[in-house]
C-alpha positions in Angstrom: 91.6 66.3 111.6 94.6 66.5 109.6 92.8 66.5 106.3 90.8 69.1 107.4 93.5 71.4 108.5 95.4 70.7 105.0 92.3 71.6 103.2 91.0 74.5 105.2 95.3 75.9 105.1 95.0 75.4 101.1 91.9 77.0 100.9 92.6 80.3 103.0 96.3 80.3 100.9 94.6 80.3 97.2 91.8 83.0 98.9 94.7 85.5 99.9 96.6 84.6 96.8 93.5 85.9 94.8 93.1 88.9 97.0 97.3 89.7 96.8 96.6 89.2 92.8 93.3 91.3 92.4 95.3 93.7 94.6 98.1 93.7 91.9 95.3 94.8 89.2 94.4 97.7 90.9 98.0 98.6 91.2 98.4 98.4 87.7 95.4 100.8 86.8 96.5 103.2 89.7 99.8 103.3 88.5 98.5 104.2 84.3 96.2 106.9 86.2 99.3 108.0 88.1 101.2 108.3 85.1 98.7 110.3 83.4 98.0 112.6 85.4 100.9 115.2 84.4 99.6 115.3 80.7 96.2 115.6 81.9 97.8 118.9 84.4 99.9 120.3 82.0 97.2 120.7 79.0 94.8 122.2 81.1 97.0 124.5 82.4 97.4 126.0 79.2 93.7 127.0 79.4 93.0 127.3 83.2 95.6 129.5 84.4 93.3 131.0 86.9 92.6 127.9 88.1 95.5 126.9 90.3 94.4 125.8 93.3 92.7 122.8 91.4 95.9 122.1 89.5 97.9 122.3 92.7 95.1 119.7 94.4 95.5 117.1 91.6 99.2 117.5 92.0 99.5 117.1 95.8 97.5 114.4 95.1 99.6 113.0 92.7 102.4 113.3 94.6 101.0 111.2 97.7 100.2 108.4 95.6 103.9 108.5 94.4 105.0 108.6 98.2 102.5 106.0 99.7 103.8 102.6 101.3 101.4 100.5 102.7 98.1 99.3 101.0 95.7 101.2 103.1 98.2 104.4 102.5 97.5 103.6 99.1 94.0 103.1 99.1 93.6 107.0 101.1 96.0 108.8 98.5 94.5 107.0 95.2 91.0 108.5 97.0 92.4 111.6 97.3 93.7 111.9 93.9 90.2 110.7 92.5 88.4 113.4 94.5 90.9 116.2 92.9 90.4 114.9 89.1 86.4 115.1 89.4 87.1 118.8 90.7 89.4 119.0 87.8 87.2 117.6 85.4 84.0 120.4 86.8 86.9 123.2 86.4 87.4 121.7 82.6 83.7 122.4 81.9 84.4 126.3 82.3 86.4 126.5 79.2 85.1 125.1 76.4 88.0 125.6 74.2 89.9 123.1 76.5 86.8 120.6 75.9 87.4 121.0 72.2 91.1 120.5 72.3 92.5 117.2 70.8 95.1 116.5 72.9 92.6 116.7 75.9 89.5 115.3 74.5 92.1 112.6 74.0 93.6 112.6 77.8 90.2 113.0 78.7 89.3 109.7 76.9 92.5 107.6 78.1 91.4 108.6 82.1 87.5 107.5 81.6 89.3 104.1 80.4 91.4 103.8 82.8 89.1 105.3 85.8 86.4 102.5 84.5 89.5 99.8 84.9 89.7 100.8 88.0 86.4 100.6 89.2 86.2 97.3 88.1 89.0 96.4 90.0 88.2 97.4 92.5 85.3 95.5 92.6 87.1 91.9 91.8 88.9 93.4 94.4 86.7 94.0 97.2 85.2 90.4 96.3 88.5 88.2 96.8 88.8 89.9 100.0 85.1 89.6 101.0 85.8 85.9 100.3 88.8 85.2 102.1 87.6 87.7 105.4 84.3 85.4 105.2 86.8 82.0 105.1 88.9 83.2 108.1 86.5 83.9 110.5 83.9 80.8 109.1 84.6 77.2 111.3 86.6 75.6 110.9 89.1 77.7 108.7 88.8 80.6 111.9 91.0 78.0 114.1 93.7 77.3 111.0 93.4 81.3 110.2 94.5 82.3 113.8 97.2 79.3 114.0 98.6 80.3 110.7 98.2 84.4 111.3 96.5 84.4 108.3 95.3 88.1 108.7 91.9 90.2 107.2 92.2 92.0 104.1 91.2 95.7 103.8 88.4 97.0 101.4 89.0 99.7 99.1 86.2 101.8 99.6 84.8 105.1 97.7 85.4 108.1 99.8 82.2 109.9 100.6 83.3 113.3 98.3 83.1 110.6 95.1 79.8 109.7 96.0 78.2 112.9 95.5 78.2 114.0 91.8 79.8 117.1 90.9 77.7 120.4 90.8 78.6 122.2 86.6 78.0 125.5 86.9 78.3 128.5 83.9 78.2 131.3 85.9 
């Protein structure tokens, strides 16, 4: 019995290590997105100045990323902030001296990276935790999990307004 519970303890420990440290690689991607963004609002501004109510979206956004605290906090604001970059990036389409610009086009370029990053962290993510949710609710481990609080992991999930691809219009 002992062995068991040493073994089932290590196991769920390295499990929520890898979900902490997948966690971590999201953080990192969010926080080069975050750090973008301002570049990203500043050159289209340039072009789009009737377009404020975008700009001012993708910068509330912005801003509660910057003010979130807990990882579900997190998860809500960085979906909130994706949401207001695809309606950037439809409002971008409208002017295609903006598209042709090199400082954009170059922006443009560092986000796709970084928003393809991110999806695939998210991913790696969403694995490590469907892995260690499945250990600590699995017998044995479920008897060490609730002696130990070891406690389930939250997925970071697409918001429903990111599913849906965004409507270009040249009206």
């Amino acid at each position: 019995m002992c062995i068991l519970t040493i073994l089932c303890y290590n196991k769920l420990v390295k499990l929520r290590e890898r979900a902490d440290n997948s966690w971590s690689q999201i953080d990192v991607q969010l926080q080069k997105r975050f750090d973008l963004v301002p570049n990203l609002v500043e050159t289209v501004k340039g072009y789009a100045k009737h377009e404020k109510t975008v700009l001012t979206e993708v910068t509330q956004a912005r801003a509660s990323v910057g003010s979130a605290k807990t990882q579900e906090e997190v998860m809500e604001a960085n979906n909130q902030l994706t949401g207001a970059l695809s309606r950037l990036l439809v409002v971008v389409e409208r002017y295609p001296e903006l598209k042709a610009n090199e400082n954009f086009l170059s922006l443009q370029g560092e986000l796709k990276n970084i928003e393809s990053a991110i999806a695939y962290s998210r991913q790696f993510y969403n694995d490590s935790c469907m892995l260690y949710n499945q250990k600590i609710k699995l017998f044995p481990c479920v008897i060490i999990a609730k002696i130990f609080k070891f406690k389930e992991k939250p997925y970071f999930d697409a918001v429903e307004e990111t599913k849906i691809a965004p409507k270009v219009s040249f009206d």
